[in-house]
C-alpha positions in Angstrom: 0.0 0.0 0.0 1.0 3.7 -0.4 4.0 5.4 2.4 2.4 8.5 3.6 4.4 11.0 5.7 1.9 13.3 7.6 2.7 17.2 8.5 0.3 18.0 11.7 -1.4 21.4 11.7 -0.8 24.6 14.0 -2.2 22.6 17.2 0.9 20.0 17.0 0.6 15.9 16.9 -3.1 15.6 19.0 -5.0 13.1 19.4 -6.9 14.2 16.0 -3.9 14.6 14.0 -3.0 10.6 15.3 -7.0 9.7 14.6 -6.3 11.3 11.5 -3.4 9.0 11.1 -4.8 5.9 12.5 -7.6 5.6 9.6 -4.7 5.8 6.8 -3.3 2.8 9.2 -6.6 0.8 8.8 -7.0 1.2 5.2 -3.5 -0.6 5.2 -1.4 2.1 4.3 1.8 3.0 6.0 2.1 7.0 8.0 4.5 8.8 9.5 3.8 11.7 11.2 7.1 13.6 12.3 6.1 16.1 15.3 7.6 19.5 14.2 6.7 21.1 17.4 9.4 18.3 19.4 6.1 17.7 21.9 4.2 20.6 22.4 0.6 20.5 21.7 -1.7 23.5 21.7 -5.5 23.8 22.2 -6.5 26.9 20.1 -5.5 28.3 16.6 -3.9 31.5 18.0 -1.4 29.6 20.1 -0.1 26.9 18.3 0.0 30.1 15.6 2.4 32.2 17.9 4.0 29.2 18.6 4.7 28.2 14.5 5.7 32.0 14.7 8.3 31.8 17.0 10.2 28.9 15.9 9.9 30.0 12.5 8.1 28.6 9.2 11.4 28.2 7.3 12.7 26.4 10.2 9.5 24.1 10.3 10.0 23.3 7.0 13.4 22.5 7.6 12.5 20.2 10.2 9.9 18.5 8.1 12.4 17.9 5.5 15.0 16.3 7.7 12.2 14.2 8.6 11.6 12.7 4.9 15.5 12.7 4.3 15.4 9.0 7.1 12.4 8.1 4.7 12.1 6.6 1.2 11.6 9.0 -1.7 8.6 7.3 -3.0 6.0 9.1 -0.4 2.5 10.7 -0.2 3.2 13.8 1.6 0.3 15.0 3.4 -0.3 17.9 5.7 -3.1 19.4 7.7 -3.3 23.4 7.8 0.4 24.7 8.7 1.4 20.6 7.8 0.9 22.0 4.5 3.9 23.7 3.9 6.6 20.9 4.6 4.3 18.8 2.5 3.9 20.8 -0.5 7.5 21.6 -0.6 8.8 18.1 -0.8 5.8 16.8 -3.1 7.3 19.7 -5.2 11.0 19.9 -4.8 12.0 16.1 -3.6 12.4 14.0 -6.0 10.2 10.6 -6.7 6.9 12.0 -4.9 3.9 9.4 -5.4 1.5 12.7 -4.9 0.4 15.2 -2.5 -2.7 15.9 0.0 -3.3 19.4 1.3 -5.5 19.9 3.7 -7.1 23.2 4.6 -4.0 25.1 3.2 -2.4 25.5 0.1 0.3 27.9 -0.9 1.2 29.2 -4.4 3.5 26.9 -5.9 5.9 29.7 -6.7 6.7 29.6 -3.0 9.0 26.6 -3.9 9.6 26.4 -7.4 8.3 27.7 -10.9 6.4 24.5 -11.9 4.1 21.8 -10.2 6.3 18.6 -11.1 4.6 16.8 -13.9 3.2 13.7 -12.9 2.9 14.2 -9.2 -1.1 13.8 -8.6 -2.8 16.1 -5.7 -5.5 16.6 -3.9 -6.8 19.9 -2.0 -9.4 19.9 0.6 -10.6 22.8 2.8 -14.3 24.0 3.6 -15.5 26.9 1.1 -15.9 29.5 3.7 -13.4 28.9 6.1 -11.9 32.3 6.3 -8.5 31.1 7.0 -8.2 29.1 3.6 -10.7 31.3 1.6 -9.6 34.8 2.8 -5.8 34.3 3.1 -4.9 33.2 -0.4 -5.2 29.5 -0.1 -8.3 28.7 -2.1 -7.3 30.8 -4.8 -3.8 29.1 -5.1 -4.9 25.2 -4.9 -7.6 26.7 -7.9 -4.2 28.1 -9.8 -3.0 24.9 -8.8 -5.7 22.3 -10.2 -6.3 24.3 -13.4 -6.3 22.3 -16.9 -4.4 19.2 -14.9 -6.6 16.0 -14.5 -4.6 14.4 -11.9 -4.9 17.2 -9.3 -8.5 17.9 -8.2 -9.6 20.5 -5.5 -12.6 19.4 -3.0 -14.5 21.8 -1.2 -17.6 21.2 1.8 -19.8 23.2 3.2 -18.7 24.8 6.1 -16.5 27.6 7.5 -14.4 24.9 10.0 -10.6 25.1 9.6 -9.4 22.0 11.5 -12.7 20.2 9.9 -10.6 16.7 9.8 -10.0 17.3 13.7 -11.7 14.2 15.5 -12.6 15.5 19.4 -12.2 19.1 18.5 -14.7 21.5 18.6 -14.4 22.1 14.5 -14.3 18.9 13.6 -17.3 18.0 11.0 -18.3 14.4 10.4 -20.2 14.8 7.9 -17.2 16.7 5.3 -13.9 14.5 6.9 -15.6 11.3 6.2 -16.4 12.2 2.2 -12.6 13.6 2.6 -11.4 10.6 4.2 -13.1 8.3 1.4 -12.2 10.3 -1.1 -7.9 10.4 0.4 -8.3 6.6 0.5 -8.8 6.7 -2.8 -6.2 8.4 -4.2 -4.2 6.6 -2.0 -5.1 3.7 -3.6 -4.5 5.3 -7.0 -0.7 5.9 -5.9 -0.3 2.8 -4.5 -1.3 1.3 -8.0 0.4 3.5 -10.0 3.8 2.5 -8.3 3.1 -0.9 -9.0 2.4 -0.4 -12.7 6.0 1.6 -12.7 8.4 0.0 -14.3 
C-alpha cells in the first residue's frame, strides 16, 4: 500500500492529527507523522500560531524535511493546515513523490519552485468559507493549482471549519472529513497502484 508521511497542523501531533493517522493505518497504508513542534501541543489556533511563529516557518520546513531525508523518496506527503507547507514543498521539490494531500491550506507553488512537477497527482481539501483558507490566499492558489491538470483535483464542503478533519475538536465535521477521508483513501489507492504499474 501507499507510504504517507503526515505534516500535523498549528495545534501540533493531537490526538486528532494521530485519529487522522490511524484511519490511513486501517486502510492498510503506512504513515508517519514527524512532530515539528518536538512535543508541544496546543489547544487553540492562536497559540499553536504564535508558537509556529516563534520557531519559524522556514525552520519548520526545515524540520519536516529532515524528517523525509530517514524516509524513502517514493512518499505521499500529506499535511493538515500549517502541515501543508513541509508537504507541499517536498511533493514539489524532492524527487520521486507518489503525490500530495493538502489539507485546509495551500500555498502558491511559486513559494517553492516555478512549476508543479509533472506527474505528481494532488489533492486539495478545505471547507469553502473557512476564512482562514478562503480569505488568506489559499483557495485561490490550490484553484491556480488544479487548473487544466486532470490528476490534481480541488474538494471543497460546506462549512467555514478550519481543523474540519480534527476528531474530538470543537471544529471537527463528520459529515465533510468522512467524504474527505473516502475520497484520500482513494487516491491513495490510486498511488499505490500506479507505483506498481512503474516500471
Amino acid at each position: 500500500m501507499a507510504e504517507v508521511l503526515l505534516f500535523h497542523h498549528t495545534l501540533g501531533v493531537t490526538e486528532g492529527v494521530r485519529a487522522f493517522a490511524g484511519d490511513l493505518r486501517r486502510a492498510g497504508h503506512t504513515v508517519h507523522v514527524p512532530d515539528l513542534y518536538e512535543g508541544r501541543v496546543f489547544e487553540d489556533l492562536e497559540a499553536g500560531a504564535a508558537h509556529a511563529a516563534s520557531i519559524g516557518f522556514g525552520a519548520l520546513v526545515a524540520r519536516g524535511e529532515r524528517a523525509a531525508a530517514e524516509l524513502p523518496g517514493r512518499l505521499v506527503y500529506a499535511g493538515l493546515s500549517l502541515g501543508v507547507l513541509p508537504a507541499q514543498k517536498l511533493a514539489q521539490t524532492r524527487a520521486g513523490a507518489a503525490g500530495a494531500l493538502l489539507v485546509a491550506a495551500c500555498v502558491p507553488v511559486t513559494e517553492f519552485g516555478t512549476a508543479w512537477p509533472e506527474g505528481v497527482p494532488v489533492q486539495v481539501h478545505g471547507m469553502g468559507a473557512d476564512p482562514y483558507f478562503v480569505d488568506e490566499g489559499d483557495l485561490a492558489a490550490a484553484r491556480e493549482l488544479v487548473a487544466d491538470a486532470g490528476d490534481r483535483r480541488l474538494f471543497l464542503y460546506p462549512g467555514r471549519e478550519h481543523l474540519f478533519t480534527e476528531r474530538g475538536g470543537p471544529s471537527f465535521a463528520p459529515e465533510a472529513y468522512a467524504l474527505c477521508l473516502e475520497r484520500i483513501l482513494a487516491f491513495l489507492e490510486r498511488s499505490d497502484k500506479d507505483a506498481a504499474d512503474a516500471p
